[in-house]
C-alpha positions in Angstrom: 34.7 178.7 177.6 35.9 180.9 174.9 39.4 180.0 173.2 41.4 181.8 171.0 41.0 181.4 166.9 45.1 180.5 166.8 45.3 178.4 169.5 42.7 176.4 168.6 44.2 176.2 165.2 47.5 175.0 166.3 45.6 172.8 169.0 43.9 171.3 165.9 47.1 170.7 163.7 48.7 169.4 166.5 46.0 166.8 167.1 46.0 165.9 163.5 49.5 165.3 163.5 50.2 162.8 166.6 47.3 161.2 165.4 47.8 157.0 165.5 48.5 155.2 162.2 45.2 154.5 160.6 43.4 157.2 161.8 43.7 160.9 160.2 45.5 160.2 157.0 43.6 156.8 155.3 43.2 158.5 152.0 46.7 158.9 151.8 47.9 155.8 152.8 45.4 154.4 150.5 46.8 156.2 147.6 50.4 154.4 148.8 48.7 151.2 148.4 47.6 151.6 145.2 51.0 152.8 143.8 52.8 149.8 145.2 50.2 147.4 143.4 50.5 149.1 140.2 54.3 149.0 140.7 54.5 145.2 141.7 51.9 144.4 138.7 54.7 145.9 136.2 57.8 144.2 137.6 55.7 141.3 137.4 55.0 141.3 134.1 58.6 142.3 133.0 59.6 139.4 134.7 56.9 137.3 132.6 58.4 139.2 129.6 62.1 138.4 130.4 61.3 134.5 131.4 59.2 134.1 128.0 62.4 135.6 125.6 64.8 133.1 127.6 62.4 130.1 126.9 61.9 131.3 123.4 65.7 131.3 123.0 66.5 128.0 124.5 63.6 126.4 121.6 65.9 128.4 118.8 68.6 127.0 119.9 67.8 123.5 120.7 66.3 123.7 117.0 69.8 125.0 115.5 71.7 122.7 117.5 69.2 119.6 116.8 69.4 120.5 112.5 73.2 120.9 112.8 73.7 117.3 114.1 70.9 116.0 111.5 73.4 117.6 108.9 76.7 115.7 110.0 77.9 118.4 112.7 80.0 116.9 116.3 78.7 114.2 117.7 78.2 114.2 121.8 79.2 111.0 123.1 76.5 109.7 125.6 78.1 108.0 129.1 77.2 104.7 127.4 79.4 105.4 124.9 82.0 106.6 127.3 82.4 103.2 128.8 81.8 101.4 125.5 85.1 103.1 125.1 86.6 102.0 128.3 86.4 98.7 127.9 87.7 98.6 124.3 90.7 100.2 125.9 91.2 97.8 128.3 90.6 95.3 126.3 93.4 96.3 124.1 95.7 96.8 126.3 95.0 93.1 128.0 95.1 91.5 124.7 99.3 91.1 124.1 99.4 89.1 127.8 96.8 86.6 126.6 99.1 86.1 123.1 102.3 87.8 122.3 102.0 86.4 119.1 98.5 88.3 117.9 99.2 89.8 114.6 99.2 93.3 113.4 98.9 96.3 115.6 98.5 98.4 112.2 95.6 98.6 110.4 94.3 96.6 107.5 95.2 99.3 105.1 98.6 99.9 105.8 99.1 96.1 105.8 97.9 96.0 102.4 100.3 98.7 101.5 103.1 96.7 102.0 101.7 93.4 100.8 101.4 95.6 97.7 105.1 97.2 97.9 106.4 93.5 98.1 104.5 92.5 95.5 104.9 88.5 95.3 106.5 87.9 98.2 104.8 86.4 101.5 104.2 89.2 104.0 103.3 89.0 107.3 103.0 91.2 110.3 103.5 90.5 113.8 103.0 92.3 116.9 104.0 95.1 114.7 107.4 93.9 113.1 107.5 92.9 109.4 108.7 90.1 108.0 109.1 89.3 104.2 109.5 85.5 103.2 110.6 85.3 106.7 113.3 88.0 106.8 112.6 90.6 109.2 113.1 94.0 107.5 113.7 97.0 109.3 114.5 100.2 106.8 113.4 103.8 106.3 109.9 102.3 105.9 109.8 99.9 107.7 110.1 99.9 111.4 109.7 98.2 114.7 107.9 98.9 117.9 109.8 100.6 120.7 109.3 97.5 123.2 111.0 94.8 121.0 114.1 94.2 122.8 115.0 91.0 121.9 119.0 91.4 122.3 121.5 89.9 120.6 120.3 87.4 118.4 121.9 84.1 119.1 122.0 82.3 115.8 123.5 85.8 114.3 125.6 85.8 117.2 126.9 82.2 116.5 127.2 82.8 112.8 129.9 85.4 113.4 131.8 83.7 116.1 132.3 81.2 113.8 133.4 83.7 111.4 135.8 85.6 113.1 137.4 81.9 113.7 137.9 81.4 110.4 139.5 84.7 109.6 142.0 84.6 112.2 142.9 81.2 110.1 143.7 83.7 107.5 145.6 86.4 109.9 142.4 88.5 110.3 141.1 90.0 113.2 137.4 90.6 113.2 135.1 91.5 116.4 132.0 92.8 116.9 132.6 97.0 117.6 128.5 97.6 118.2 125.5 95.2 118.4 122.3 95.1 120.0 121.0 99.1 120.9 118.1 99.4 122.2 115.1 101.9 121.0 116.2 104.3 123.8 120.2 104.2 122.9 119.1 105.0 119.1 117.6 107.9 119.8 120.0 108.7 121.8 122.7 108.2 119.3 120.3 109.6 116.4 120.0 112.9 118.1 123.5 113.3 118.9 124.3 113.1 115.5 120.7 115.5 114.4 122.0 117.9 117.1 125.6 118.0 115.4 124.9 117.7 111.5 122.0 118.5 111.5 118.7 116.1 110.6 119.6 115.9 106.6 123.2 114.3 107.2 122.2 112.5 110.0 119.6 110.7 108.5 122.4 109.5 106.0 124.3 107.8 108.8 122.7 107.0 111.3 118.9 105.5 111.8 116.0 106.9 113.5 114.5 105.1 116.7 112.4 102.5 116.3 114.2 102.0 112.8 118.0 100.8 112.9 118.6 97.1 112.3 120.9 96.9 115.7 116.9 96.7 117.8 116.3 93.7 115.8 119.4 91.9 117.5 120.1 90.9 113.7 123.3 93.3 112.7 126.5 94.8 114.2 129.4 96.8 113.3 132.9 94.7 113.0 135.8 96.4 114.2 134.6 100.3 113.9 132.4 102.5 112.3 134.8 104.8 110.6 134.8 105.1 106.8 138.4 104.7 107.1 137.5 100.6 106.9 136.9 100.5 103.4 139.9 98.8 101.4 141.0 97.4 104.9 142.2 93.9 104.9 139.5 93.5 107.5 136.9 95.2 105.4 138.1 93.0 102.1 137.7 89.9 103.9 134.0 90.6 105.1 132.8 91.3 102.5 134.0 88.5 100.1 133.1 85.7 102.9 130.4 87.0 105.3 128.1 85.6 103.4 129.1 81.9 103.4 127.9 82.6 107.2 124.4 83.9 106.5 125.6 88.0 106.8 125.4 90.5 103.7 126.8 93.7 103.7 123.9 95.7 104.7 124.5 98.8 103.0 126.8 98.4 99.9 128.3 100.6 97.7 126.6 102.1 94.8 123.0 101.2 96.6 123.0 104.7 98.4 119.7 105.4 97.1 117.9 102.6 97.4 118.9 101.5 100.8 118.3 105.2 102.0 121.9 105.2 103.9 125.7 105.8 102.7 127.9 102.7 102.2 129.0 100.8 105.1 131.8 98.3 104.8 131.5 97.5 108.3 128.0 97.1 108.9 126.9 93.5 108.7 123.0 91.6 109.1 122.3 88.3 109.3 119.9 87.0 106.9 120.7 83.1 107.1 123.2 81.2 103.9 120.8 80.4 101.4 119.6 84.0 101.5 122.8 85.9 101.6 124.6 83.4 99.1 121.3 84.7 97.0 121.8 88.3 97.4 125.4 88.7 97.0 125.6 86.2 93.9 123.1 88.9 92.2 124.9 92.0 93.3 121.7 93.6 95.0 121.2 94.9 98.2 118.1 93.6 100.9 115.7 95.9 99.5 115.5 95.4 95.9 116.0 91.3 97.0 112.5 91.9 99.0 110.9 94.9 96.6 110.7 96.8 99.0 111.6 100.7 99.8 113.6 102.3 102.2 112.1 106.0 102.8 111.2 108.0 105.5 108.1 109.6 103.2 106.8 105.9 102.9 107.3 104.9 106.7 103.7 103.2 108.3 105.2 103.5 112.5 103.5 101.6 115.0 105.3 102.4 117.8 103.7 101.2 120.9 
């Protein structure tokens, strides 16, 4: 059968062309397979490239960071450590309900500031509160943890009761204008009077929380707190008997800047006979009969 040149071309290209997968064009998918192994070889490696720069990184820095501690950097505290911690804490906190009376919640060092400032004197510190030869002092330096709240204290209390008695006997009337305030009503007071005058003047008058004498149950005001008192009847009286009832006149005229505040005829503390007989016979006020200071700059808080 004879067929024509063309058609049996096109009959030819047409065969070749619906021929199955596999068949006609192997060299070509061969080639295919080649490429892709070549290509997957490369990625491969790049991948063995990237992984070995991110391991040799990780050594650097773990040597860095390993020399840096050596050398006294930040310490990285382990879980052990952690609860180590823990329990301290809650050991701490325990430790006041299995004795109030446990000593000191400052550290040695401050305490041997102050045995130092009160140089001769006998000075001991418990459950934060100060006392030298057994007088409770409570100043610009000194202060008194925000949970004492003893009220008012009944031997003081007594003391000017009796008191008062005895200067009605004489036709004056004394009575107690402020007494016990707690931490929270100090600050209270304290930054009414910072928010008026301003912290300079207030500091003059009145006493920051944690130290004013009226927390320690141990002081009060007699009759008002104006400066108005002064050269009073009233404010004559006080001051040349209070102390054959254990009281001084806390902050006395001329003793500004030693007991930190501004003279107040009023203001009154209880520091038992022998040692206010003591302390107004000599004409001194509470700090310079302990050696002590009364200063902000010099204050050791241990509020809790």
């Amino acid at each position: 059968m004879d067929y024509n040149k063309d058609e049996l071309g096109q009959n030819t290209d047409q065969t070749n062309s619906e021929a199955p997968l596999g068949s006609a064009p192997i060299p070509q998918a061969r080639r295919r397979t080649v490429q892709q192994i070549r290509r997957d070889r490369m990625q491969a490696i790049a991948v063995m490239i990237v992984f070995g720069l991110i391991v040799a990184a990780s050594v650097i820095y773990f040597v860095t960071s390993g020399n840096n501690n050596d050398d006294g950097g930040s310490t990285v505290k382990t879980d052990s450590d952690r609860t180590s911690s823990g329990v301290s804490s809650e050991i701490s906190s325990a430790a006041p309900e299995k004795d109030s009376s446990i000593k000191d919640s400052r550290s040695e060092e401050e305490s041997r500031s102050e045995i130092k400032e009160a140089e001769g004197h006998e000075v001991e510190v418990i459950d934060g509160r100060t006392y030298i030869d057994g007088i409770l002092i409570v100043n610009k330096t000194y202060s008194i943890p925000r949970t004492y709240a003893p009220g008012m204290d009944s031997a003081a209390e007594e003391a000017f009761y009796n008191m008062a008695g005895d200067a009605y006997a004489d036709g004056i009337v004394l009575y107690i204008c402020s007494g016990y305030r707690s931490y929270d009503e100090q600050e209270q007071l304290y930054n009414s009077y910072a928010a008026e005058r301003g912290v300079e003047e207030a500091d003059e008058v009145s006493s920051r929380p944690g130290h004013s004498e009226h927390q320690s149950g141990l002081c009060m005001d007699v009759n008002t707190t104006e400066f108005s008192f002064e050269g009073t009847p009233e404010a004559i009286w006080l001051e040349e008997h209070c102390a054959d009832y254990g009281f001084i006149i806390r902050f006395p005229k001329g003793k500004e800047s030693i007991t930190g505040y501004a003279y107040e005829p009023w203001h009154i503390r209880y520091v038992g006979e022998a040692a206010a007989k003591e302390i107004t016979a000599q004409d001194i006020c509470l700090e310079e009969y302990l050696d002590v200071t009364s200063d902000y700059a010099n204050a050791q808080d241990a509020q809790s």
